[in-house]
C-alpha positions as CSV (number, residue, x, y, z in Angstrom):
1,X,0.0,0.0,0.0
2,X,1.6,3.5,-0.7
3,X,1.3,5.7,1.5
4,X,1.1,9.7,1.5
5,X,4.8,11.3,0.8
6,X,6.0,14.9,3.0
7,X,4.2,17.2,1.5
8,X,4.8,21.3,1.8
9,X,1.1,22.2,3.0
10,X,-1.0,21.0,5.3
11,X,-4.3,20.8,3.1
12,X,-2.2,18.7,0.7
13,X,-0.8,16.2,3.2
14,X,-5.2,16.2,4.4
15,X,-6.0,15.4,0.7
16,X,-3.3,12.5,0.4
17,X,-3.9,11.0,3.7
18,X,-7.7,10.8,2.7
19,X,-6.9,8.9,-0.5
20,X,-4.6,6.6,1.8
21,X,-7.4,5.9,3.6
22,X,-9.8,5.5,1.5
23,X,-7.6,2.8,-0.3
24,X,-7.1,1.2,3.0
25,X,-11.1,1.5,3.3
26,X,-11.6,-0.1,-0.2
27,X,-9.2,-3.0,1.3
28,X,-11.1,-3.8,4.0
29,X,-14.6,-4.3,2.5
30,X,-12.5,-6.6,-0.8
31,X,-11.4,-8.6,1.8
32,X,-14.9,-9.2,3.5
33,X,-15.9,-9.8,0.1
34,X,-13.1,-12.3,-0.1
35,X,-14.4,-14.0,3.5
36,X,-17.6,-14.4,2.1
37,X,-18.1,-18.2,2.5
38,X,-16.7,-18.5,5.5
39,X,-19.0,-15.6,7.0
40,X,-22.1,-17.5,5.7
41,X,-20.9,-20.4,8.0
42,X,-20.8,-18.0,10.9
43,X,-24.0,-18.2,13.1
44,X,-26.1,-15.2,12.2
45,X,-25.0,-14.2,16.0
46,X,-21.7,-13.8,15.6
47,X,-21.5,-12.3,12.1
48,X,-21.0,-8.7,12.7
49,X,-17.9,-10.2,14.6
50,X,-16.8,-12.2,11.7
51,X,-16.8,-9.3,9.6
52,X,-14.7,-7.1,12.0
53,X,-12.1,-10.0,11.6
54,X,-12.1,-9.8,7.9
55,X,-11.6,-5.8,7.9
56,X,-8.8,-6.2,10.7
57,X,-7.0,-8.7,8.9
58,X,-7.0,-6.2,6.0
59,X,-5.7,-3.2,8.1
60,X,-3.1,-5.5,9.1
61,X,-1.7,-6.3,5.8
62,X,0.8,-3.8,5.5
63,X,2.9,-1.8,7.5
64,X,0.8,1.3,8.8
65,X,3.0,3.0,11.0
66,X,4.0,6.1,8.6
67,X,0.6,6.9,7.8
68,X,-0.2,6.4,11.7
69,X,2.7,8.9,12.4
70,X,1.3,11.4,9.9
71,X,-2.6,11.3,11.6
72,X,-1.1,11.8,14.9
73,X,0.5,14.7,13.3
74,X,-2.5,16.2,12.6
75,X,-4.1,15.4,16.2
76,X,-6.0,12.2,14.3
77,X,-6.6,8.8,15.7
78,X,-3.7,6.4,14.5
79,X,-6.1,3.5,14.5
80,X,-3.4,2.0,17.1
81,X,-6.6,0.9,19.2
82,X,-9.2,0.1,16.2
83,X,-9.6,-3.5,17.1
84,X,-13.2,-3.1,18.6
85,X,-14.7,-1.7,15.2
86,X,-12.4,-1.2,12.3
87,X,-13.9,0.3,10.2
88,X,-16.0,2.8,12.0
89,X,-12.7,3.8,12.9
90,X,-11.6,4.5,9.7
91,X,-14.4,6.2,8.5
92,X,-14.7,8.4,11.8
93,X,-11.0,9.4,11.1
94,X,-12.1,10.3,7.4
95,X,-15.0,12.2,8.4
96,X,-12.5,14.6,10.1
97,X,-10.1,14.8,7.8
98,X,-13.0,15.5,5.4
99,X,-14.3,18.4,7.4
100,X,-10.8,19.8,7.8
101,X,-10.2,19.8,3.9
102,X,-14.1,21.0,3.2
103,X,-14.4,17.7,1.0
104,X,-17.8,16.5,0.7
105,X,-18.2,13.5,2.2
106,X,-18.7,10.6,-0.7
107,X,-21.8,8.1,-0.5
108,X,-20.4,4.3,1.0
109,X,-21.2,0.8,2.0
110,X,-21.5,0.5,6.1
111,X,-21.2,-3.2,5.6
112,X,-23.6,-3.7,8.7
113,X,-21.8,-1.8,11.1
114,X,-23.0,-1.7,14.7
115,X,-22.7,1.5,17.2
116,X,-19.7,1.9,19.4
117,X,-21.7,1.3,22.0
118,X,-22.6,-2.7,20.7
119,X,-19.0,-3.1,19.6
120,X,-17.4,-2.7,23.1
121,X,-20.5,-4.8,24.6
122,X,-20.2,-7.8,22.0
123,X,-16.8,-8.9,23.6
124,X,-18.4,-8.9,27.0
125,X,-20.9,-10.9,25.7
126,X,-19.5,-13.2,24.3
127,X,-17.1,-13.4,27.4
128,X,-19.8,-14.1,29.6
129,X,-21.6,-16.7,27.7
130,X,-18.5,-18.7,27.0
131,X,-16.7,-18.0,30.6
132,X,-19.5,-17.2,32.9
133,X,-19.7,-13.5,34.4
134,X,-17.1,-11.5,35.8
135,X,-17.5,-11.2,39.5
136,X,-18.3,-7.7,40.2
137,X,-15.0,-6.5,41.9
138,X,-12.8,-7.0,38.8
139,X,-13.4,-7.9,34.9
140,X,-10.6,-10.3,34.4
141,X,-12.0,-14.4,35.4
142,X,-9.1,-16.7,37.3
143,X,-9.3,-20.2,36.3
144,X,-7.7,-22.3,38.2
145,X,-6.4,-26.3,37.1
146,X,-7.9,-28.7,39.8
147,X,-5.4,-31.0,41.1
148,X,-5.7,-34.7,41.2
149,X,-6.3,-34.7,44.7
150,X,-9.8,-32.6,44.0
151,X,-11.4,-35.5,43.1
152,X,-10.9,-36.9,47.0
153,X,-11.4,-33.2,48.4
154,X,-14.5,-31.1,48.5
155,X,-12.9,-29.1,51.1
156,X,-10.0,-28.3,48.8
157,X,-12.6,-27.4,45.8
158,X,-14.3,-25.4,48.2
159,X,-11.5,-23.3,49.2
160,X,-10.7,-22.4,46.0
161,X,-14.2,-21.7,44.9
162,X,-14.3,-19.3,48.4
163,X,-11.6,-17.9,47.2
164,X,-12.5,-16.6,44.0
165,X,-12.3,-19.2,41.0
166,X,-14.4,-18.6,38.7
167,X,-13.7,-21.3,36.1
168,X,-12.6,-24.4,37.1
169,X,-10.2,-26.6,34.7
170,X,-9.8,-30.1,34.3
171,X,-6.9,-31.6,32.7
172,X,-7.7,-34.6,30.4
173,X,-4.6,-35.6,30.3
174,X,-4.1,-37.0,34.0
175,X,-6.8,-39.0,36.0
176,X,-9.8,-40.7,34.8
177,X,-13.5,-40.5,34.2
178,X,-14.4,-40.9,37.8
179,X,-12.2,-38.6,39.0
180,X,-13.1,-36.0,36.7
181,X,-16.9,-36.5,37.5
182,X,-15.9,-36.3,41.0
183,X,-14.3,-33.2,40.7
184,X,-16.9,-31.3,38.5
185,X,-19.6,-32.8,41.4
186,X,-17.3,-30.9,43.8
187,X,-17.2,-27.8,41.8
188,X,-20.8,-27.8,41.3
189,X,-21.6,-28.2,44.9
190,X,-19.2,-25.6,46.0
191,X,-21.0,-23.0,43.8
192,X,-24.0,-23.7,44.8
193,X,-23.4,-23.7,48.9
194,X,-22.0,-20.0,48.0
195,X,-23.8,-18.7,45.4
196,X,-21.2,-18.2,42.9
197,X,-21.6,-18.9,39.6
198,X,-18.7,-21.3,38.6
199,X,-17.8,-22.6,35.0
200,X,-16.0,-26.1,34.1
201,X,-13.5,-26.4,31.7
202,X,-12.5,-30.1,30.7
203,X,-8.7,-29.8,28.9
204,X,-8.7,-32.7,25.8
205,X,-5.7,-34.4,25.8
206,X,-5.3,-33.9,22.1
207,X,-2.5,-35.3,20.0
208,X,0.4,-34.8,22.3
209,X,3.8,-35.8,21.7
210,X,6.0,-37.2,24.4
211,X,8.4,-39.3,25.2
212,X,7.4,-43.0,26.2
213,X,8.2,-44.7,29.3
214,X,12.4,-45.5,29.8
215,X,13.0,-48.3,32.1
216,X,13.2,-47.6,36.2
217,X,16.1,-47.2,37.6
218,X,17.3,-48.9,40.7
219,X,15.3,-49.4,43.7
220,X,17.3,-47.7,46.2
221,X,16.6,-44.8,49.0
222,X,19.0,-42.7,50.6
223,X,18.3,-41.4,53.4
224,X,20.7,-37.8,54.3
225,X,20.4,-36.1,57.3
226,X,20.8,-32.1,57.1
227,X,24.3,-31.4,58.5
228,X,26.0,-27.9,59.0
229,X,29.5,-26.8,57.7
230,X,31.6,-28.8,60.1
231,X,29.3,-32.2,59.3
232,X,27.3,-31.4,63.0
233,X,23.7,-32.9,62.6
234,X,21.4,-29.9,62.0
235,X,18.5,-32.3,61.5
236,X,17.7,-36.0,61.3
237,X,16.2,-37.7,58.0
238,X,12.7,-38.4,58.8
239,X,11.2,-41.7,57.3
240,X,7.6,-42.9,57.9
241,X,6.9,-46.4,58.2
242,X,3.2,-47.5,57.0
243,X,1.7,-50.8,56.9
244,X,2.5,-53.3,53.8
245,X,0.4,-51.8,51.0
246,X,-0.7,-48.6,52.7
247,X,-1.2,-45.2,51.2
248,X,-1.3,-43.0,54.0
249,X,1.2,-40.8,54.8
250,X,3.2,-39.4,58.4
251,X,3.5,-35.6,58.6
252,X,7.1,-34.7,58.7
253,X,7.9,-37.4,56.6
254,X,10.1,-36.9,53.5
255,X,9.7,-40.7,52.4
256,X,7.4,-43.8,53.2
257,X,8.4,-47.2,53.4
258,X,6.2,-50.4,54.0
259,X,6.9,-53.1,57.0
260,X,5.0,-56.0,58.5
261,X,1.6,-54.9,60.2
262,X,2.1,-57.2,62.6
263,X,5.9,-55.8,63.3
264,X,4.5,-52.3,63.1
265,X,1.7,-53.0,65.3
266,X,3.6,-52.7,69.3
267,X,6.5,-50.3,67.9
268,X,6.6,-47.5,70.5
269,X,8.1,-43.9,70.5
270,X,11.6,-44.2,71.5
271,X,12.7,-47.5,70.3
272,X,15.8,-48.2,68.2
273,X,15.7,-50.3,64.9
274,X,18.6,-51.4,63.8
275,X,19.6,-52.8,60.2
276,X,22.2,-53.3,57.9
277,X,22.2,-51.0,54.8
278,X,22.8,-51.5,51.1
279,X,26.8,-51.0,51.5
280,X,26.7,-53.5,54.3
281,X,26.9,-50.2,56.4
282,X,25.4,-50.3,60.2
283,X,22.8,-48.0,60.9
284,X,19.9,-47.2,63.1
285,X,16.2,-45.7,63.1
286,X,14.6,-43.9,66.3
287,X,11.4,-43.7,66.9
288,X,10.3,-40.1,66.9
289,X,6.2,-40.4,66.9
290,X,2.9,-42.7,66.7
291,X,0.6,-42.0,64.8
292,X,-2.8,-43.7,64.0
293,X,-1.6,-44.9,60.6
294,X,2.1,-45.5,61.8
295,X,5.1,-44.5,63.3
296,X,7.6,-41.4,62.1
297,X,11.7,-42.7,62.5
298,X,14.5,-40.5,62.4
299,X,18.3,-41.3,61.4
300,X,21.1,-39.2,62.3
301,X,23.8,-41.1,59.4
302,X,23.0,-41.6,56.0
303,X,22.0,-45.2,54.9
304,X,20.8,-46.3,51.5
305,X,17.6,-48.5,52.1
306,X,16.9,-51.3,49.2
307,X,14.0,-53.8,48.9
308,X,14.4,-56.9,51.4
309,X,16.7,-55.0,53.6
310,X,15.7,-56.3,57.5
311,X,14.6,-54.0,60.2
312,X,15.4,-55.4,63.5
313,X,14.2,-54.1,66.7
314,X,16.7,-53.9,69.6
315,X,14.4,-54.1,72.4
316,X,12.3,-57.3,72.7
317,X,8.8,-57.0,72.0
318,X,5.2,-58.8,71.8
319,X,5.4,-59.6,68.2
320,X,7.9,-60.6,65.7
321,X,11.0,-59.0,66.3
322,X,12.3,-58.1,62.3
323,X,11.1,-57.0,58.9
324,X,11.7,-56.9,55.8
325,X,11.1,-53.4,53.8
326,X,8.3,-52.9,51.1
327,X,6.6,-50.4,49.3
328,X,10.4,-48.8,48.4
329,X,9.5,-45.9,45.7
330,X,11.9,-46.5,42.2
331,X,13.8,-44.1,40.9
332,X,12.6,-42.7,37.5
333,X,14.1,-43.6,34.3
334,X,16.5,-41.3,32.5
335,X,18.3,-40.8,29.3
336,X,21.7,-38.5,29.9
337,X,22.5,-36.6,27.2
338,X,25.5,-34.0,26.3
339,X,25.5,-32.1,23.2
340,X,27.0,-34.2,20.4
341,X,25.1,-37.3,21.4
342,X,22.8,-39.1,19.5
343,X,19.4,-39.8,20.5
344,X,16.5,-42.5,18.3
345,X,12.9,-42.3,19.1
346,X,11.3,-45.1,18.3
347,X,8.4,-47.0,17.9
348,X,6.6,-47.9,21.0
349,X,6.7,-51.5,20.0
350,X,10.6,-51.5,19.4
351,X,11.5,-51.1,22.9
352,X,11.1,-54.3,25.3
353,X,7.6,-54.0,26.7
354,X,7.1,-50.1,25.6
355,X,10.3,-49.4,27.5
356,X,13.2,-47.3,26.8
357,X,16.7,-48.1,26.6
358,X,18.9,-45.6,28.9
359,X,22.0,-44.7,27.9
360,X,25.0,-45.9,29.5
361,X,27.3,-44.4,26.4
362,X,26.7,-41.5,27.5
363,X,27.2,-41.3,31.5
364,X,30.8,-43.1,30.9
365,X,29.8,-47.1,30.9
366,X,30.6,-49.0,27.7
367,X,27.2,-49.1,25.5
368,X,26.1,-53.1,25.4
369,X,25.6,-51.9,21.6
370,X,26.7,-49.7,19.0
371,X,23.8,-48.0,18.5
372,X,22.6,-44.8,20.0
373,X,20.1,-44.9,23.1
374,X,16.3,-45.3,21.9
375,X,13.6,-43.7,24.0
376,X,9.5,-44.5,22.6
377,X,7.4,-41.8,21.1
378,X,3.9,-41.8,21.3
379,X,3.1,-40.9,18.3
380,X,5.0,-42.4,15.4
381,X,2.9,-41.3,12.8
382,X,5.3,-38.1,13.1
383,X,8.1,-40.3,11.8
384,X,7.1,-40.3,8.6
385,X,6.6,-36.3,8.5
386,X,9.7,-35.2,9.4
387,X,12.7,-34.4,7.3
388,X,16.7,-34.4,8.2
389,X,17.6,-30.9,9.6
390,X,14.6,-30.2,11.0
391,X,14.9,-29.1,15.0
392,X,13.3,-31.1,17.3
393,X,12.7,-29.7,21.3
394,X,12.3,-32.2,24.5
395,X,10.9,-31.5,27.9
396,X,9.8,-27.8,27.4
397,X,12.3,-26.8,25.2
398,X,15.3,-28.2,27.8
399,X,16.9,-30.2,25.3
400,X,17.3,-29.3,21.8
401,X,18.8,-31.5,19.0
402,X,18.4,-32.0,14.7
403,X,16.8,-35.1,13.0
404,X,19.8,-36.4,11.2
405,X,17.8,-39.1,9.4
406,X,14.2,-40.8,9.4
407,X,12.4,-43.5,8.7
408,X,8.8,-45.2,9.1
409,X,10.6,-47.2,11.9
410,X,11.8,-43.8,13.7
411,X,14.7,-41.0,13.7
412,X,18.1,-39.8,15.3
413,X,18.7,-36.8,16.5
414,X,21.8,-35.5,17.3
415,X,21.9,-33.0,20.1
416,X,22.9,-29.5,20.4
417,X,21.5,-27.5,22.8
418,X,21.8,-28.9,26.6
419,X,23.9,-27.4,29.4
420,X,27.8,-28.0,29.2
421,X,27.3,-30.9,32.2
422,X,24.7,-32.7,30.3
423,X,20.6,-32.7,30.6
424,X,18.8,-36.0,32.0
425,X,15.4,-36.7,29.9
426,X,12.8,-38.8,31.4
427,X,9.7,-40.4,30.1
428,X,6.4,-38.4,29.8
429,X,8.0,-35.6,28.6
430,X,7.0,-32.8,25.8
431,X,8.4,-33.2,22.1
432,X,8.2,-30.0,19.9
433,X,8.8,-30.8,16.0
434,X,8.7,-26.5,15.2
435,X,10.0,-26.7,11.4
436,X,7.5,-29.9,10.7
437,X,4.3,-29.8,8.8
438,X,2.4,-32.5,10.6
439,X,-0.9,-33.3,9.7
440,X,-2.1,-34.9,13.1
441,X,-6.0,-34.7,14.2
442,X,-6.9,-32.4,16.7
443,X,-9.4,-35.1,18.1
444,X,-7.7,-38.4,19.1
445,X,-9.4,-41.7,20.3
446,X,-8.7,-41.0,23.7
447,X,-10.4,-37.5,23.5
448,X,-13.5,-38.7,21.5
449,X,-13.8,-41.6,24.6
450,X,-13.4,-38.6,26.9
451,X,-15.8,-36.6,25.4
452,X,-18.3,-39.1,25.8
453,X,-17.8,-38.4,29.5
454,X,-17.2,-35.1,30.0
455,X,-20.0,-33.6,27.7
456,X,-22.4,-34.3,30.4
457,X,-20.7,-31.4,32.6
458,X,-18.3,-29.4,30.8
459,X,-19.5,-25.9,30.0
460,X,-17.0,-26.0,27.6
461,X,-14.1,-27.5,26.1
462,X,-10.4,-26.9,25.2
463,X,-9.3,-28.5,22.1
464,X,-5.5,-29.1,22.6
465,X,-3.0,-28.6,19.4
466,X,-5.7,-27.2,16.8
467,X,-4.2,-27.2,13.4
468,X,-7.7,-26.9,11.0
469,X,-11.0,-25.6,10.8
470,X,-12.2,-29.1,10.1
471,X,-10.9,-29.7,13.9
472,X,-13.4,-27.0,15.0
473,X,-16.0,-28.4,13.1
474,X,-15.5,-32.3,14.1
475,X,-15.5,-30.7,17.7
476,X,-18.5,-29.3,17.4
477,X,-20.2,-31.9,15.6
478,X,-19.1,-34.5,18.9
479,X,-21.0,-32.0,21.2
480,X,-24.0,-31.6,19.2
481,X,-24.6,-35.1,18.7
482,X,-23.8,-35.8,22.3
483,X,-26.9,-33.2,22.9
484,X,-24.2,-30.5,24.3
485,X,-24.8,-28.1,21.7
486,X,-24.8,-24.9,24.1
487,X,-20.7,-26.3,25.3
488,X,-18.3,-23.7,24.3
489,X,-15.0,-24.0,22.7
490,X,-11.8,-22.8,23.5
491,X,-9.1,-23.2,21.0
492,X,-6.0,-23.6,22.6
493,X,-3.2,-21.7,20.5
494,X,-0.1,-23.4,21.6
495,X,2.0,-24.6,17.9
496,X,3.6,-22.4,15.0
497,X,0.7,-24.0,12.5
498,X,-2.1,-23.2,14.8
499,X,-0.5,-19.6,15.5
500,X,-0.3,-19.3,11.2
501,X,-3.6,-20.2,10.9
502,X,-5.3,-18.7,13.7
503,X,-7.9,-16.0,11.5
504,X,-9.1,-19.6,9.8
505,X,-9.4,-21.3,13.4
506,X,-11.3,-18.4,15.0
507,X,-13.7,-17.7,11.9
508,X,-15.1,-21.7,12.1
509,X,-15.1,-21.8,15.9
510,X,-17.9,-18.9,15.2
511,X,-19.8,-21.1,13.7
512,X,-21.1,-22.6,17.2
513,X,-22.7,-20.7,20.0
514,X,-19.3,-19.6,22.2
515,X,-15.7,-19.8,21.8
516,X,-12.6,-18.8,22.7
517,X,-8.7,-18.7,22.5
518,X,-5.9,-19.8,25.5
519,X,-2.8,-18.3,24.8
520,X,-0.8,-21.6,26.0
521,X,2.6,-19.9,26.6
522,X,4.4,-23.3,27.1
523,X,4.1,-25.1,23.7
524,X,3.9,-21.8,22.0
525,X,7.4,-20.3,23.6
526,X,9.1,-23.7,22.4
527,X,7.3,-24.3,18.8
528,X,8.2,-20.3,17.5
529,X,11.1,-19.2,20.1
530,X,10.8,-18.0,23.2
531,X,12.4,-14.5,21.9
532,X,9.2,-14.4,19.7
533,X,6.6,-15.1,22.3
534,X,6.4,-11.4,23.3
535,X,4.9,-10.6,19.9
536,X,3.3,-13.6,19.4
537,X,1.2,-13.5,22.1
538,X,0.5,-9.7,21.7
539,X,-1.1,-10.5,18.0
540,X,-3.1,-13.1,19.3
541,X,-4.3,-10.7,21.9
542,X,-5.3,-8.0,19.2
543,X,-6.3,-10.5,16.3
544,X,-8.8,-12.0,19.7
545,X,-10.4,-8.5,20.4
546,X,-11.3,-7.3,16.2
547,X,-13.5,-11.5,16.4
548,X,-14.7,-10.2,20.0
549,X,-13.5,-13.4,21.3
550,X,-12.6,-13.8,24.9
551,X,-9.4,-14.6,25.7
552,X,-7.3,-17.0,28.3
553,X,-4.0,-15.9,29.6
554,X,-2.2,-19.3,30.2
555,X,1.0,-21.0,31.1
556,X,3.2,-20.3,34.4
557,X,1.3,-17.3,35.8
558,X,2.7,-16.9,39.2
559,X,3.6,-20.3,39.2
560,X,7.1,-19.7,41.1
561,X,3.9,-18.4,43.9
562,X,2.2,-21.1,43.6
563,X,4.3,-23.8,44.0
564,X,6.7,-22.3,46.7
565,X,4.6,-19.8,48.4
566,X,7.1,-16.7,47.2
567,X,6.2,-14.6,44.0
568,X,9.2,-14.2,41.7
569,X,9.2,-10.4,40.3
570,X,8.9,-11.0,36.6
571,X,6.2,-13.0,37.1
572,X,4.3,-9.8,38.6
573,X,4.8,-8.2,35.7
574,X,2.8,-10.7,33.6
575,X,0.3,-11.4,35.8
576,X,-0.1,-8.1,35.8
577,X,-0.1,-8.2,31.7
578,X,-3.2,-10.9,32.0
579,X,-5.9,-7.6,32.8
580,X,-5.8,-7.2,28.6
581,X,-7.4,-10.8,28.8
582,X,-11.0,-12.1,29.7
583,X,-9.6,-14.6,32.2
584,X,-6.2,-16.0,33.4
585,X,-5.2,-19.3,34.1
586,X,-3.4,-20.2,37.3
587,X,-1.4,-23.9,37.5
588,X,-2.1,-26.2,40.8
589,X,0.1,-26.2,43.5
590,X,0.5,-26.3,47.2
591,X,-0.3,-22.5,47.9
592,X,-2.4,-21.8,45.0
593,X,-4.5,-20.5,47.0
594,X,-2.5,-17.5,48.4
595,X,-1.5,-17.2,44.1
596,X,-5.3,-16.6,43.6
597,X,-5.7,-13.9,46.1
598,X,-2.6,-12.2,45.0
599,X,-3.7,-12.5,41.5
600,X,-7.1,-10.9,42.4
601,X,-5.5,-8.1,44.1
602,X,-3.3,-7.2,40.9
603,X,-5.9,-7.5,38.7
604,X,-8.2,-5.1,40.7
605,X,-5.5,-2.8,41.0
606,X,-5.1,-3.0,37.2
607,X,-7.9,-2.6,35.7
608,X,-8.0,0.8,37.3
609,X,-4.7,1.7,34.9
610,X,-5.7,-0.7,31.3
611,X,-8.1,-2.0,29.5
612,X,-7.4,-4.1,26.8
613,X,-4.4,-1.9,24.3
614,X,-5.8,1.3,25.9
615,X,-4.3,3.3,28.8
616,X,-6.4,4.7,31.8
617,X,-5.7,8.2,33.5
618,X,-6.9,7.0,36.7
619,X,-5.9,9.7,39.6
620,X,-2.7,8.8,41.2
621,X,-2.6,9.3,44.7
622,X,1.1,8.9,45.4
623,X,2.8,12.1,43.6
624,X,0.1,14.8,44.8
């Protein structure tokens, strides 16, 4: 698009600005035109939106910013906030740049456009009947991820509902049916005992590449007492010991170990248990505490613990006098990895019982083979979409490395980017294929099984790595025919293809009744660069607002708070950034709840100072 040149007059830089806009103008409705089947597949609702989509998408097509500089000049909007109603904004700026020339102004098409007034209420509309409404202190909704233990916990659900979650979210991807039921029974109970109106998300699964399960490593606990400087016992190392089988857990306890009932039975604070460790090492356990479910023992030496080691009582007793120990957690599989190694995914079928090989190569120990380590994939339809050279990303983006070569059967990659000391990758971990075009269903067999469940309760639904629009539709032609037909969507933006393709996503999801967008931060940072995030997630923001689709702030939002109880001070900052969103997601974690009140009081404070792209002059107190 060319844009108006200096001129020497102000009427003549008036005249050429109005002919750049009216170009711009002439753009926007062509590509509306252009949109037209895909508007006549909008629901007649959501059209006007549709159409604002279209016109945004053709303001956006080339770079405005000298034309922008050149209104401001003349005390003109820029159009740097036109996302609510794009071409109203246009035209208003013509108008005045018509009046300030005395340029009659010329006969147009409208293309249906609403007042001002509808265009900022649509968003909130659409906000409310796809998240629920905003409680009446703040505008911005917290979701929160329910943790497994929800599904045993009303209490907890209850707290956080008390607390002021408005949308509750359940990962599809961990648990099961019942517990999901469970959890959406708690959610619903919760709500109504205080009479707050609570949404439920269910999270699909989706087609989610990870790493299969690697082989445990050794059965073995250590057990380390905290020592000072000068090796002095600071405190002992705390071990609970339950009955054969048990679940239950001793407070203070950093690990659980199973015994004999019958052993465990008479065992009274204050006795000594002696045993012989995994070294052949003698060592000792006191008895610190009874409980109900059994006792607490301390050690002040370290001692490694391994399945079948005896526990004998010193003092004699009623019962049997030794034990052997159960229940002894295994240590997770690994694959070590330096750069320059090689790595093969595989076929889950390739690897003894769906189980990786580790990698002795690489930690030092002759390899038993010549090949490199293999670890499963779980989805090796990939294999034969990939190309040598292409990057490939484990565990959040922790380990990078290159496909070297592929086959049907699987691929090597060598790696590059881990930390000087090496990276350890375990199973159940994230794979990012960034430079791949993978055609991969949004909709798995495990999610269309999980629908069947979840459809009963969900108010809506997050369909995890969306590439197509025929995604949306099969989405929303799963919840029609299970009779949910009022269940929203949310599209869950978290790969390069999905991020490329987003106006086609957004325009089919308006076909249904409600929908959405999560920004998922963790995929996305890892699929186009973590350096490109910051403007990725902006344009999704902006792109969101001209469709009037309500938005989800996702991914790590004062997680540091969450999980430790201490706020890092980035992560402030970008909860503070989630006010320019509809609703922001908070992970699980042990003091979540102190996370959600700390994210209520910076969105309050916030929304005082932003909305959406546009600055508030709210009074401020501290300079007067």
């Amino acid at each position: 698009m060319k844009l108006p040149a200096a001129a020497s007059t102000e009427p003549a830089i008036t005249l050429e600005l109005i002919g750049a806009l009216e170009t711009l103008r002439a753009r926007m409705l062509a590509r509306e035109d252009e949109c037209a089947s895909r508007l006549a597949e909008v629901a007649p609702g959501r059209r006007a939106d549709a159409r604002n989509l279209a016109h945004y998408l053709a303001l956006r097509e080339h770079d405005l910013r000298g034309l922008q500089e050149r209104l401001s000049a003349l005390g003109a909007s820029s159009l740097g906030r036109s996302e609510p109603q794009v071409l109203a904004s246009v035209d208003r700026v013509l108008g005045l740049l018509r009046r300030a020339a005395g340029v009659a102004p010329a006969g147009r098409r409208t293309a249906g456009e609403t007042s001002p007034e509808e265009r900022v209420t649509s968003l909130q509309r659409n906000a409310d009947e796809l998240l629920g409404p905003a409680p009446a202190h703040r505008s911005v909704r917290i979701m929160v991820t329910l943790p497994s233990e929800a599904a045993g916990d009303a209490a907890l659900v209850h707290a956080l509902v008390e607390a002021g979650m408005d949308i509750a979210r359940i990962n599809c991807a961990h648990d099961d049916a019942p517990r999901w039921q469970a959890m959406a029974d708690h959610v619903r109970s919760a709500a109504r005992s205080l009479g707050r109106p609570v949404r439920i998300l269910t999270d699909l699964a989706g087609p989610k590449l990870r790493t299969g399960r690697i082989a445990p490593g050794p059965v073995v606990l250590k057990l380390r007492p905290l020592r000072d400087d000068f090796g002095r016992v600071l405190a002992p190392a705390r071990v609970g010991l339950l009955p054969q089988g048990s679940a239950q857990r001793i407070r203070g306890a950093l690990a659980h170990l199973g015994v004999s009932p019958d052993w465990l039975l008479t065992l009274e604070a204050g006795e000594r248990i002696e045993l012989i460790d995994a070294r052949g090492a003698r060592r000792s356990l006191r008895v610190a505490r009874r409980d109900e479910d059994g006792v607490l023992a301390e050690a002040d030496r370290t001692l490694y613990l391994v399945p079948q080691t005896e526990l004998l009582r010193r003092e004699r007793c009623r019962g049997p006098r030794s034990t052997q120990v159960f229940d002894l957690p295994g240590r997770p599989g690994s694959v070590f990895l330096r750069r320059g190694d090689r790595l093969r995914l595989e076929r889950p079928a390739a690897t003894p019982s769906s189980e990786s090989r580790p990698a002795p190569a690489a930690r030092g120990i002759p390899a038993a083979n010549d090949g490199p380590p293999a670890i499963a994939c779980t989805l090796p339809e990939v294999f034969a979409q990939v190309r040598a050279g292409e990057r490939v990303w484990f565990d959040d983006g922790r380990i990078g490395g290159t496909i070297r070569c592929a086959d049907a059967d699987g691929i090597e990659v060598e790696i590059d980017r881990a930390r000087p000391e090496g990276e350890t990758l375990r199973g159940d971990k994230g794979i990012n294929l960034p430079d791949s075009s993978l055609e991969l269903p949004a909709l798995t067999g495990k999610d269309l099984e999980d629908l069947a469940v979840v459809a009963g309760f969900a108010d809506l639904v997050g369909l995890s790595f969306v590439q197509h629009a025929e995604d949306v539709h099969a989405l929303r032609a799963r919840l029609d025919a299970a009779g949910a037909t009022r269940t929203g969507i949310l599209l869950k933006i978290e790969t390069r293809r999905a991020f490329e393709r987003l106006p086609e996503l957004m325009f089919a999801a308006m076909a249904g009744p409600a929908s959405g967008v999560m920004i998922a931060r963790g995929d996305l940072a890892v699929e186009c660069g973590y350096e490109r995030l910051a403007e990725v997630q902006e344009e999704i923001l902006w792109a969101a607002e001209a469709a009037h689709m309500p938005v989800v702030w996702a991914t790590q939002v004062l997680e540091t708070l969450a999980k430790t109880g201490r706020p890092s001070r980035a992560e402030i900052t970008d909860a503070a950034m989630g006010e320019r969103a509809e609703c922001v997601m908070l992970n699980k974690g042990p003091h979540i709840v102190d996370a959600m009140r700390t994210l209520d009081d910076i969105l309050c404070r916030m929304q005082g100072h932003q909305a959406k792209k546009r600055p508030l002059l709210r009074a401020l107190g501290a300079w007067r």
